[in-house]
C-alpha positions as a Markdown table, in Angstrom:
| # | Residue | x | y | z |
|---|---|---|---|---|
| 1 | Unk | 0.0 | 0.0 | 0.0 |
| 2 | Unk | 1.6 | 3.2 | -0.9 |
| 3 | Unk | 2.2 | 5.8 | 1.7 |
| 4 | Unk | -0.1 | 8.7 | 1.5 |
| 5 | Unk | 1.8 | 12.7 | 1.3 |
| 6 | Unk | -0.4 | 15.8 | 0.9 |
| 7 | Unk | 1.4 | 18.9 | 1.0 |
| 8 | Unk | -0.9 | 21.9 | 1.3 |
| 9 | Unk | 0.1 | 25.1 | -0.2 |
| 10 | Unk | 2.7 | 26.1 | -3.2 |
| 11 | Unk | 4.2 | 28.6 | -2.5 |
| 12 | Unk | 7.9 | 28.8 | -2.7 |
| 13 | Unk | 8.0 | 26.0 | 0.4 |
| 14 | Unk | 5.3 | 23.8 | -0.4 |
| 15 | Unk | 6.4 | 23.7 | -4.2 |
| 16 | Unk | 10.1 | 22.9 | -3.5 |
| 17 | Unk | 9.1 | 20.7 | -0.7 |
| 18 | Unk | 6.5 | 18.3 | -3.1 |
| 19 | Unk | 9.2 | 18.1 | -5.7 |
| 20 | Unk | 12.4 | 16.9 | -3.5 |
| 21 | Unk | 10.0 | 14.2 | -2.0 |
| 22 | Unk | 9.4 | 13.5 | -5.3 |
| 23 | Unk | 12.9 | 12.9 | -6.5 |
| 24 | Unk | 14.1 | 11.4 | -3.8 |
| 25 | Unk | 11.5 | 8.6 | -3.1 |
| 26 | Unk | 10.2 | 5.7 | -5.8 |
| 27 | Unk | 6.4 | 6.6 | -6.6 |
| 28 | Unk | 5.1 | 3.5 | -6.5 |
| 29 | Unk | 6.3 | 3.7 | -2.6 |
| 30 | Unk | 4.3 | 7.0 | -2.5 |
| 31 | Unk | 1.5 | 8.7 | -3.5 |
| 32 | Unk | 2.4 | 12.8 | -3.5 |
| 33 | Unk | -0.3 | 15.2 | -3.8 |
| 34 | Unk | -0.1 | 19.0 | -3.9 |
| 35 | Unk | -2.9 | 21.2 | -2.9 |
| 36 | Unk | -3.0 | 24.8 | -4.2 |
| 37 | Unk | -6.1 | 27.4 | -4.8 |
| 38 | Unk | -4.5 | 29.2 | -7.8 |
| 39 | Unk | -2.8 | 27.2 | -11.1 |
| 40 | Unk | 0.5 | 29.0 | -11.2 |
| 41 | Unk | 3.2 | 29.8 | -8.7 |
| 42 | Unk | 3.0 | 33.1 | -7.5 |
| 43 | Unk | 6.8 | 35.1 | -7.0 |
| 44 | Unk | 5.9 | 37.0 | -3.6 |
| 45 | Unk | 9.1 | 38.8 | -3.4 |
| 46 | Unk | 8.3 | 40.2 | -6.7 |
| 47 | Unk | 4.4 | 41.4 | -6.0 |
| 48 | Unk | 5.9 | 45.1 | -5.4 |
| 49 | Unk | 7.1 | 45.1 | -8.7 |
| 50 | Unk | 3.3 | 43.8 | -9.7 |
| 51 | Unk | 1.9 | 46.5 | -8.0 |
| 52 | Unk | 3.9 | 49.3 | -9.5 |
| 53 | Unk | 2.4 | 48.0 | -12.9 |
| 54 | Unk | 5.3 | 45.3 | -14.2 |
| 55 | Unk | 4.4 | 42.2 | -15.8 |
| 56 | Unk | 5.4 | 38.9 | -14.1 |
| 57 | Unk | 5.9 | 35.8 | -16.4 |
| 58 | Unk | 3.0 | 33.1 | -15.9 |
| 59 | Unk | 4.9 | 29.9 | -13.9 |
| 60 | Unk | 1.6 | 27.3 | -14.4 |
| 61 | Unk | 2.5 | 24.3 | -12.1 |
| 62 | Unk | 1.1 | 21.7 | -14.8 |
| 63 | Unk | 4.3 | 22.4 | -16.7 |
| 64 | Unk | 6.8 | 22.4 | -13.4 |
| 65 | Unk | 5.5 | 19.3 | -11.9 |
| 66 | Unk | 4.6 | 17.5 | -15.1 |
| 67 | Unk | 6.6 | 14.0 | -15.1 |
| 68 | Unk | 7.6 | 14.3 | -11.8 |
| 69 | Unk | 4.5 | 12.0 | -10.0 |
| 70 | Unk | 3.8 | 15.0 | -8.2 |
| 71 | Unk | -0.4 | 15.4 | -8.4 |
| 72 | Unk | -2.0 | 18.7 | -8.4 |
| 73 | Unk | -5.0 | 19.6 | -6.2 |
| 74 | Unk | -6.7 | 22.7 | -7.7 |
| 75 | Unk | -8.7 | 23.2 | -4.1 |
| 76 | Unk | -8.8 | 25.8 | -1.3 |
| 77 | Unk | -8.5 | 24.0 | 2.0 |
| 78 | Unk | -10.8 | 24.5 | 4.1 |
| 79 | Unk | -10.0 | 22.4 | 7.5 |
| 80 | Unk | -7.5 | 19.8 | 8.3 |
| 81 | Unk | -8.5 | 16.9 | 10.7 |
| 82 | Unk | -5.6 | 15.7 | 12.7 |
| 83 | Unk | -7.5 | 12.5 | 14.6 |
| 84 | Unk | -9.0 | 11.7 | 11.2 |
| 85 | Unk | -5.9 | 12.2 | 9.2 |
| 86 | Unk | -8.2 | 14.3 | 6.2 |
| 87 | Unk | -8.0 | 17.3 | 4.8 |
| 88 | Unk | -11.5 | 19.0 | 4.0 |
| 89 | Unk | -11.3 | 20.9 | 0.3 |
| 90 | Unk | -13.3 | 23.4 | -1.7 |
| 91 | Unk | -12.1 | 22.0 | -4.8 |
| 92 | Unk | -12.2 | 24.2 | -8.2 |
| 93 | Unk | -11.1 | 21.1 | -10.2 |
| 94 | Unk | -14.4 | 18.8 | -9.6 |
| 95 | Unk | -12.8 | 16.3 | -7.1 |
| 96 | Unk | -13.3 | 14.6 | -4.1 |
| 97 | Unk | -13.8 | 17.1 | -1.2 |
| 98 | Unk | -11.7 | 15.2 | 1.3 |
| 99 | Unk | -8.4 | 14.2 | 1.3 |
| 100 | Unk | -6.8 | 11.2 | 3.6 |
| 101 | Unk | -3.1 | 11.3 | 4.3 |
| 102 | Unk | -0.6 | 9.7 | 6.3 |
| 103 | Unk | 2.0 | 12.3 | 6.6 |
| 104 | Unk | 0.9 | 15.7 | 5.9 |
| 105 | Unk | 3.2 | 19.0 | 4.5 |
| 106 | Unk | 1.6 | 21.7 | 6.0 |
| 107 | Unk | 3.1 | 25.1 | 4.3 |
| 108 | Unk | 0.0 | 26.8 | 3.7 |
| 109 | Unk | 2.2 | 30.1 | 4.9 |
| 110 | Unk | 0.4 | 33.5 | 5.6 |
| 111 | Unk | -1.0 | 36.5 | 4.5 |
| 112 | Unk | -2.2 | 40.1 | 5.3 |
| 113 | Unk | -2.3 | 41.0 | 9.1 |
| 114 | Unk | -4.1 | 44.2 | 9.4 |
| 115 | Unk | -3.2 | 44.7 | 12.9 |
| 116 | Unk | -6.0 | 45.3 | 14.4 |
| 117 | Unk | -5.9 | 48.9 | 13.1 |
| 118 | Unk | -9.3 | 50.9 | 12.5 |
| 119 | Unk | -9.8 | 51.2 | 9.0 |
| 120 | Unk | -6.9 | 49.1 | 7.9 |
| 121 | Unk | -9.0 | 46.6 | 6.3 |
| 122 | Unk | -11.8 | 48.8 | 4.9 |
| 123 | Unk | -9.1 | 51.2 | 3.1 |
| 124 | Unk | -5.9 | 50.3 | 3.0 |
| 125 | Unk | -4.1 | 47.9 | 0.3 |
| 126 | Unk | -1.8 | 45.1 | 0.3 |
| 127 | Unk | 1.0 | 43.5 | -1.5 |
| 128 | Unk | 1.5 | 39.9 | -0.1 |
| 129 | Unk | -1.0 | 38.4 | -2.0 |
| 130 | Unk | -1.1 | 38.5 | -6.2 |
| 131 | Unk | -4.8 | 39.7 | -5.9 |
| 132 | Unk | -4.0 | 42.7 | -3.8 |
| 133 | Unk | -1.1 | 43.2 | -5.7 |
| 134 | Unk | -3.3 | 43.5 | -8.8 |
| 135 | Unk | -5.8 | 45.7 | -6.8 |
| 136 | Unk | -3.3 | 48.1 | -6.0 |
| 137 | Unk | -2.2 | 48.6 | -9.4 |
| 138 | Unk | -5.3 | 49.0 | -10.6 |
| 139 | Unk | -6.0 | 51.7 | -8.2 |
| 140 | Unk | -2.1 | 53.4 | -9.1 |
| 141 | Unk | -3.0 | 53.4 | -12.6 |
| 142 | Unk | -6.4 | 55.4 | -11.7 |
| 143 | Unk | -4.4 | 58.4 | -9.7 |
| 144 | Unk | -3.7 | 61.2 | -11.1 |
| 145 | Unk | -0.2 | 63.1 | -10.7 |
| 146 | Unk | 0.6 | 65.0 | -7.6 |
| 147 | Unk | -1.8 | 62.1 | -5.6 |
| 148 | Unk | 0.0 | 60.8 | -2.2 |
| 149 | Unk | 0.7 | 57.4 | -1.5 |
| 150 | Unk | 1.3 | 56.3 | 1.9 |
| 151 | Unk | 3.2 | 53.1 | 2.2 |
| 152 | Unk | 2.7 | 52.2 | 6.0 |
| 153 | Unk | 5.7 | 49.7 | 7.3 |
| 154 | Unk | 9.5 | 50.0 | 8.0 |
| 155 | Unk | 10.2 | 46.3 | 7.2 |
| 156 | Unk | 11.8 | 45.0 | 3.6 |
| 157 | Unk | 8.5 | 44.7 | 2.3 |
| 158 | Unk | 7.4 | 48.2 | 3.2 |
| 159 | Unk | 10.9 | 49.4 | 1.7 |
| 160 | Unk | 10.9 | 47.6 | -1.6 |
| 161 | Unk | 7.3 | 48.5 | -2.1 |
| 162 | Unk | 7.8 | 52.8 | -1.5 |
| 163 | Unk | 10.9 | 52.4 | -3.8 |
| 164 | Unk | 8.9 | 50.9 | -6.6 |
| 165 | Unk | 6.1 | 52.8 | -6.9 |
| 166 | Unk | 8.1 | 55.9 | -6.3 |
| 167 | Unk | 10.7 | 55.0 | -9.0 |
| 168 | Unk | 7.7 | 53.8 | -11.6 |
| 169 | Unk | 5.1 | 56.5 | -11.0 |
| 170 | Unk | 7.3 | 59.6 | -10.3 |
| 171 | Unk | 4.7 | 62.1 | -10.6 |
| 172 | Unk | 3.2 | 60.8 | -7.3 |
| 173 | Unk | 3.8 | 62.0 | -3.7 |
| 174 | Unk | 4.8 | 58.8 | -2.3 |
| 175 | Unk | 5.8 | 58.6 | 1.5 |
| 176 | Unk | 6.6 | 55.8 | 4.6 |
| 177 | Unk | 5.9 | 55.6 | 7.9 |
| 178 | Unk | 7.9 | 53.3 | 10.1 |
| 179 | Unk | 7.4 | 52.7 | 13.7 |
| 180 | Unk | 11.6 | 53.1 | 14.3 |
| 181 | Unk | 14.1 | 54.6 | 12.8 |
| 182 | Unk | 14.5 | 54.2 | 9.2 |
| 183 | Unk | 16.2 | 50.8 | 8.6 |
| 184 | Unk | 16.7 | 50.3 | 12.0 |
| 185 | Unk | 18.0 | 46.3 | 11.2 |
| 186 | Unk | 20.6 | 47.5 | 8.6 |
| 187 | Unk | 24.0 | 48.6 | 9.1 |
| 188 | Unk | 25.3 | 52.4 | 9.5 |
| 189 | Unk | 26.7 | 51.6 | 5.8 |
| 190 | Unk | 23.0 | 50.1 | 4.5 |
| 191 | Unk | 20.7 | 52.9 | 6.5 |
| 192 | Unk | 23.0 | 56.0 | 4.8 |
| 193 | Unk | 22.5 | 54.2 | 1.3 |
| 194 | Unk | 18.7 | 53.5 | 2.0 |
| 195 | Unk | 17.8 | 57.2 | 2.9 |
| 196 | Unk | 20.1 | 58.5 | 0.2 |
| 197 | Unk | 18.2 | 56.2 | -2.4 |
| 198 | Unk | 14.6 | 57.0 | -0.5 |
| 199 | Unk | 15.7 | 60.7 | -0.9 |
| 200 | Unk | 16.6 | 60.4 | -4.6 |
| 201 | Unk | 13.2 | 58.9 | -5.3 |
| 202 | Unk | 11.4 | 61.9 | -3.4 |
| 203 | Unk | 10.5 | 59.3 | -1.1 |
| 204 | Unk | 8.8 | 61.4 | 2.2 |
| 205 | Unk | 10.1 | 59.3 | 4.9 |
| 206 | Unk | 8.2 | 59.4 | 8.2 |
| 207 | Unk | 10.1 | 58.1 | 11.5 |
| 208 | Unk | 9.2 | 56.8 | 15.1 |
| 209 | Unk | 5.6 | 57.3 | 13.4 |
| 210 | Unk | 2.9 | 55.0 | 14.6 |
| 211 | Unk | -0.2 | 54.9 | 12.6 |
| 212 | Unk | -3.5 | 54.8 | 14.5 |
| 213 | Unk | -6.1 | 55.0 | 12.2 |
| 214 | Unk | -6.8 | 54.8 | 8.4 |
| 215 | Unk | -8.8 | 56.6 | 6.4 |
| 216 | Unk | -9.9 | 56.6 | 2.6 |
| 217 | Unk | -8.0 | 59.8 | 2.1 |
| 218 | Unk | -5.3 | 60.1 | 5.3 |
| 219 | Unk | -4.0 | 57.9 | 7.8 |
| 220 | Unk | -4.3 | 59.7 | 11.4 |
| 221 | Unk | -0.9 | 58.4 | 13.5 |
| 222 | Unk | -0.6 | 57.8 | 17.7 |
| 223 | Unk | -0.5 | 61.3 | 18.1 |
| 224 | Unk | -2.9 | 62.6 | 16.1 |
| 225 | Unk | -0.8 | 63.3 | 13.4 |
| 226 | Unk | -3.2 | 63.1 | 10.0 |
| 227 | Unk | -1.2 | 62.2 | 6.9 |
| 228 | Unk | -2.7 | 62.8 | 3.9 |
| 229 | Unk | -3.1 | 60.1 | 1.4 |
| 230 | Unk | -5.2 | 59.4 | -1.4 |
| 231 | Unk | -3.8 | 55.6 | -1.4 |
| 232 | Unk | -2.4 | 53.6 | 1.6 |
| 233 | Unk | 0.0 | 50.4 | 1.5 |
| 234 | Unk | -0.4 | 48.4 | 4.9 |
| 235 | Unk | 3.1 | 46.3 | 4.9 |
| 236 | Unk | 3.6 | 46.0 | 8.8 |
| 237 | Unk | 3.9 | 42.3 | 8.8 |
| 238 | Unk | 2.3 | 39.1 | 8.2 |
| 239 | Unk | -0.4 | 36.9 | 9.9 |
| 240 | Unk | -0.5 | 32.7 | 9.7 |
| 241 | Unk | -3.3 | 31.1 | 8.0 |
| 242 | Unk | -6.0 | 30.6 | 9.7 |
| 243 | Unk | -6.5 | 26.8 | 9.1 |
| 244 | Unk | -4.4 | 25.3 | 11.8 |
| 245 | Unk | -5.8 | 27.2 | 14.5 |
| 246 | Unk | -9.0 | 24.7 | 14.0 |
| 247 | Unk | -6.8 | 21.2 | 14.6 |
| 248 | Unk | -5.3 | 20.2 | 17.6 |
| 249 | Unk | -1.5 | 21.1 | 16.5 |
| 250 | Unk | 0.9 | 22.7 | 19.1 |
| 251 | Unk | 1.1 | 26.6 | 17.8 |
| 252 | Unk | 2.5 | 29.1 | 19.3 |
| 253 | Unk | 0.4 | 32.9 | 20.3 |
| 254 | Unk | 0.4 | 34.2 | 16.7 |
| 255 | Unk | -0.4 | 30.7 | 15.6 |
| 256 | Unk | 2.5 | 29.7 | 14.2 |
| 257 | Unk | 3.3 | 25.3 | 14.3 |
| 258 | Unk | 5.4 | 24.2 | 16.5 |
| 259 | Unk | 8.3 | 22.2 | 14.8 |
| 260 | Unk | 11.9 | 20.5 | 16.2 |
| 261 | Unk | 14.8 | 20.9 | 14.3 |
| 262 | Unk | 13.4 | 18.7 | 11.9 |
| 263 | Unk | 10.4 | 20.8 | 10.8 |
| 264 | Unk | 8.0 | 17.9 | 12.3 |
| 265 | Unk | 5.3 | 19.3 | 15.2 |
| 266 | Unk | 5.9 | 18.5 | 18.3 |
| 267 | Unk | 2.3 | 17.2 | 18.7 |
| 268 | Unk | 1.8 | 15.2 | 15.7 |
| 269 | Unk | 4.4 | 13.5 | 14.3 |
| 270 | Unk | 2.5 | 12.8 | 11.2 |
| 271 | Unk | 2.8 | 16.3 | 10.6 |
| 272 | Unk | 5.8 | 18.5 | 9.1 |
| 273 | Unk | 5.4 | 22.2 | 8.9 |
| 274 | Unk | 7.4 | 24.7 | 6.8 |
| 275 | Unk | 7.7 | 28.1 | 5.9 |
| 276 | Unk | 5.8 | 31.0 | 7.7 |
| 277 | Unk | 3.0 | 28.3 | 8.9 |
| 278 | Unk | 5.6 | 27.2 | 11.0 |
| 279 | Unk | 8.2 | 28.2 | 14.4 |
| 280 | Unk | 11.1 | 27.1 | 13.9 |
| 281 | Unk | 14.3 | 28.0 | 15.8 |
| 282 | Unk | 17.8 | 28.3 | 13.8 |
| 283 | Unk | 21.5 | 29.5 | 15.4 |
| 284 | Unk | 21.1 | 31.1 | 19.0 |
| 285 | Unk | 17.8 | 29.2 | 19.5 |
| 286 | Unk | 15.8 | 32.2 | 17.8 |
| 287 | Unk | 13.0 | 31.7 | 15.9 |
| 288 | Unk | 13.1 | 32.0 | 12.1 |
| 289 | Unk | 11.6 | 35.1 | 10.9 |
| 290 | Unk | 8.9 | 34.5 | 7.9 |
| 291 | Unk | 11.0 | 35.0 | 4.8 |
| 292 | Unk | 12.1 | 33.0 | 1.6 |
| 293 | Unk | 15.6 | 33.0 | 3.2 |
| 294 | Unk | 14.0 | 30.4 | 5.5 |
| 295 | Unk | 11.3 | 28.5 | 3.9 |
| 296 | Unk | 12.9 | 26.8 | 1.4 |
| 297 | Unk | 15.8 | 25.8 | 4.2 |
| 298 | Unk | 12.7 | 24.5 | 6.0 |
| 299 | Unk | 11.8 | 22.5 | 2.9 |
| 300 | Unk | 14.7 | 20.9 | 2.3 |
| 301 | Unk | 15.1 | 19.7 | 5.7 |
| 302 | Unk | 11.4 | 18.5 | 5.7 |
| 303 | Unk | 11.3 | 16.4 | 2.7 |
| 304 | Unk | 15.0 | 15.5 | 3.4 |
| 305 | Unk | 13.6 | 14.3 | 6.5 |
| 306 | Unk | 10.6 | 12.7 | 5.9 |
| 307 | Unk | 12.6 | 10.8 | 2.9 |
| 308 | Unk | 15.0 | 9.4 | 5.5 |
| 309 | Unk | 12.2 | 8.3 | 8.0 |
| 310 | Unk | 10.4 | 6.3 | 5.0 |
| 311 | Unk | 13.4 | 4.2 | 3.7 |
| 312 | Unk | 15.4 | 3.9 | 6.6 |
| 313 | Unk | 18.1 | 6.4 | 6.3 |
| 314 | Unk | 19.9 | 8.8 | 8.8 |
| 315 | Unk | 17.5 | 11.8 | 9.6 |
| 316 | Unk | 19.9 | 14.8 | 8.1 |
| 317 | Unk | 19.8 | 18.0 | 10.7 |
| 318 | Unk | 21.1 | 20.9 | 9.2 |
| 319 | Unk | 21.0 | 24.1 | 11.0 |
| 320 | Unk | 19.1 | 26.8 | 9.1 |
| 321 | Unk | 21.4 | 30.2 | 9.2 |
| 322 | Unk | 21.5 | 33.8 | 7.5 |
| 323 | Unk | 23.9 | 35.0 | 5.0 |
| 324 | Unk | 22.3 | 38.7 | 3.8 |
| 325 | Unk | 19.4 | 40.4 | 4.0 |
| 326 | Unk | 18.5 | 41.7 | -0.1 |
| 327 | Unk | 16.2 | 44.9 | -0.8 |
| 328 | Unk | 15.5 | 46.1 | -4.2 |
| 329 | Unk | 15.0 | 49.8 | -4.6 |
| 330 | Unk | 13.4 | 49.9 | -8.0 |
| 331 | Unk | 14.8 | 48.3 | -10.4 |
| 332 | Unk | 17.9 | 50.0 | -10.7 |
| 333 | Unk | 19.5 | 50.0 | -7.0 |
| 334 | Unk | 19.8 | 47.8 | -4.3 |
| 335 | Unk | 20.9 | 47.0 | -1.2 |
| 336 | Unk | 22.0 | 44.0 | 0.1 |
| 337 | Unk | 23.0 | 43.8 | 3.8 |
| 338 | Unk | 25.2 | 40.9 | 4.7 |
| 339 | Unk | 24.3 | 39.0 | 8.5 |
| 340 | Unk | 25.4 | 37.1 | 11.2 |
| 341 | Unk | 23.7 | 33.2 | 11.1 |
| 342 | Unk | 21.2 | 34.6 | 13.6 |
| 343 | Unk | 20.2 | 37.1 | 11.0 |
| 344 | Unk | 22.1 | 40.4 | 12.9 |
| 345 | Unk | 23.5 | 42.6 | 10.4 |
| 346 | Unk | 27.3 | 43.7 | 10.4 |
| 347 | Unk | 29.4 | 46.2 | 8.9 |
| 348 | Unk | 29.6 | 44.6 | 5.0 |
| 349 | Unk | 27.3 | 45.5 | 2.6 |
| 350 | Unk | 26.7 | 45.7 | -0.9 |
| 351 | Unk | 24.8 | 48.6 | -2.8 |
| 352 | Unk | 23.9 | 50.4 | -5.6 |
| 353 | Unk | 23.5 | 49.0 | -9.3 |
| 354 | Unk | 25.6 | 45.4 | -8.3 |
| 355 | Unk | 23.5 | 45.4 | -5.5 |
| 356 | Unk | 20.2 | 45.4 | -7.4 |
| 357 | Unk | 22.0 | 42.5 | -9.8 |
| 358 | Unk | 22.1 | 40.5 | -7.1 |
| 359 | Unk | 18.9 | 40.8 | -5.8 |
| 360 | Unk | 17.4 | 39.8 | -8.9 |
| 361 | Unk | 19.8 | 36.4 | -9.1 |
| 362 | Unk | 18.2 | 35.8 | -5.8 |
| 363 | Unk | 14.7 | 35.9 | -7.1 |
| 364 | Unk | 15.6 | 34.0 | -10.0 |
| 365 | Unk | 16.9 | 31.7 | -8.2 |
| 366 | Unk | 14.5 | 31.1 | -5.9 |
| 367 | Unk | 11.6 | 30.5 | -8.6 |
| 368 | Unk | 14.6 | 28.1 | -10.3 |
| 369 | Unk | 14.4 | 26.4 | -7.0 |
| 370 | Unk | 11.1 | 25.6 | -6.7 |
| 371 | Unk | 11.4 | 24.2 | -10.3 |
| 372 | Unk | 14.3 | 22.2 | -9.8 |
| 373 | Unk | 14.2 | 21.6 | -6.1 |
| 374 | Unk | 16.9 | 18.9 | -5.7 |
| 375 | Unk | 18.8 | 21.9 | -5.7 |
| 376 | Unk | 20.5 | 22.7 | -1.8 |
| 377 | Unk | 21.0 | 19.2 | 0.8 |
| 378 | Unk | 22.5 | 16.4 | -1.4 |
| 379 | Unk | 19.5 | 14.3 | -2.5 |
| 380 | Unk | 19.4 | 10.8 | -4.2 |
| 381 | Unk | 15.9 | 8.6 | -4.8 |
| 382 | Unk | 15.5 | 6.0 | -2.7 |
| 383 | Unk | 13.1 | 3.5 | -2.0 |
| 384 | Unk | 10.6 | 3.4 | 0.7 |
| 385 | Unk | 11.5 | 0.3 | 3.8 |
| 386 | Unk | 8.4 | -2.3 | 3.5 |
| 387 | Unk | 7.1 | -0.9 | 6.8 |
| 388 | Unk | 7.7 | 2.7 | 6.2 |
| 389 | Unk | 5.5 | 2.2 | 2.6 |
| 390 | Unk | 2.8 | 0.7 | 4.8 |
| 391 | Unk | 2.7 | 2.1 | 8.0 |
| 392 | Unk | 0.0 | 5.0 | 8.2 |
| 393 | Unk | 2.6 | 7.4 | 9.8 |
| 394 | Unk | 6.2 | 7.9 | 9.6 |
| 395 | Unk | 9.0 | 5.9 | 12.1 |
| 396 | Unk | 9.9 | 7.6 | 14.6 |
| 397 | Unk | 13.6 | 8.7 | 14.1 |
């Protein structure tokens, strides 16, 4: 009987995750199905650049996955059942409506987190998903020049995105408010470059600014401070899917899975989580923050992982760690800040035009990954033990 693997969610964790299982296990040992709402892979850390009104090159999965064994669930989950083993669908592709597994992937990641903020969710836009990336093109596209755009967030997001729209639609009065100082994670050398860029754009940068409120035309900050804005970007961070607040997983207070080092939760052991759905800890004990720079880590080590536990082999533990934050700044400069393996930045970093080159070989790279995701810990196909193929969960290791 082959042993059952659903991985909800493609983004660049799930994707990369389905594919390694799939080269490195025999598929008649498995079945390997991969649950996604939308058709095509979605580039996250290029939806500024799809809000400031670029094109992004279509990535349909039925052409990355084709060949591979890897099946594709066109369905939006809608619960998970962890006594049951199922996973509950609203499927767009005319299937079943439940899913049974025996280990389950869960890298359904996360989306917009309004705060809590009055207003936030009534008026304000968003850039980490591709429909409110399109919506907020749509509405650039409608402003006229001299309009204000408030881009509301001190984080990379909130950077790359006032950079963009500032350096595609010059004629607008773009500005940011951040909580801190300006780039208050960087290094003196990356904070001088980032305000000397922001400044070159005619980017209005608004610090130690706290918004309160937000309107359809101004945002009203902790003072009482209004900022006028006929447009504002909400990028001040990102909340888990829902989903797993409904099953009996360990999570943590924002929701997040709890995982070992191994990306399996320390609840269910039929269950690895990766990628922003999950807390994981990396050098120094500190928890990962939600980024590309640690999902696909996470997904290596998963399907790595899981791999090992099915056919018998050594359960591989290798330490996710940092190397360098990168920021675009348009599409013409750059900033890529070099860290510690705990993610704290030091004095070395690289800016400017070589900068922004860089930055976009990590993007391509990333969508390459997910594509070709033997790419990272060695990996070589194996078959599955004769108990791990029929056993209904994984060995313990």
């Amino acid at each position: 009987m082959q042993h059952r693997i659903v991985v909800l969610g493609a983004g660049y964790t799930g994707a990369v995750a389905a594919g390694r299982l799939a080269r490195r296990l025999h598929r008649e040992d498995v079945s390997l199905t991969l649950v996604n709402a939308e058709p095509d892979f979605v580039e996250r850390v290029r939806l500024h650049q799809l809000a400031a009104g670029q094109e992004l090159a279509p990535r349909p999965f039925a052409g990355m996955f084709a060949g591979t064994g890897v099946a594709l669930r066109l369905a939006r989950v809608t619960a998970v059942d962890t006594d049951r083993r199922t996973v509950a669908l609203d499927p767009t592709d005319g299937g079943a409506a439940e899913l049974p597994y025996d280990t389950l992937v869960y890298a359904l990641g996360s989306g917009w987190d309004d705060g809590g903020v009055p207003g936030v969710a009534a008026h304000a836009h968003e850039v980490s998903s591709r429909p409110g990336a399109l919506r907020l093109r749509d509405r650039l596209a409608a402003l006229g020049a001299g309009r204000g755009v408030l881009v509301v967030g001190g984080g990379l997001t909130g950077l790359e995105a006032a950079a963009e729209i500032a350096e595609a639609r010059p004629d607008l009065d773009v500005s940011l408010a951040t909580r801190g100082p300006l780039g208050d994670r960087l290094s003196p050398k990356g904070r001088a470059h980032l305000r000397k860029v922001l400044a070159g754009l005619g980017v209005t940068v608004h610090e130690h600014t706290s918004v309160a409120e937000v309107a359809a035309d101004r945002a009203t900050t902790a003072d009482g401070t209004v900022l006028p804005a006929d447009v504002t970007v909400w990028t001040t961070g990102f909340a888990v899917h829902p989903i797993a607040a409904a099953t009996g997983l360990a999570r943590t207070d924002r929701g997040q899975i709890v995982v070992d080092r191994t990306m399996r939760s320390v609840s269910h052991p039929d269950v690895y989580a990766i990628g922003d759905a999950a807390m994981a800890t990396g050098p120094g004990d500190l928890p990962l923050r939600m980024s590309c720079a640690s999902g696909v880590p996470m997904a290596w080590q998963a399907a790595d992982t899981l791999a090992a536990r099915l056919t018998g082999g050594t359960v591989p533990e290798v330490p996710v760690r940092y190397f360098q934050q990168c920021v675009s700044l348009g599409r013409r400069n750059g900033l890529i800040q070099f860290v510690t393996a705990d993610d704290r930045a030091v004095d070395r970093a690289l800016t400017g035009r070589l900068a922004a080159l860089y930055k976009e070989l990590i993007c391509k790279g990333a969508a390459w990954g997910v594509a070709h995701p033997t790419l990272g810990l060695p990996t070589r196909r194996r078959r599955a033990t004769g108990a791990a193929a029929r056993t209904t969960a994984p060995a313990t290791a």
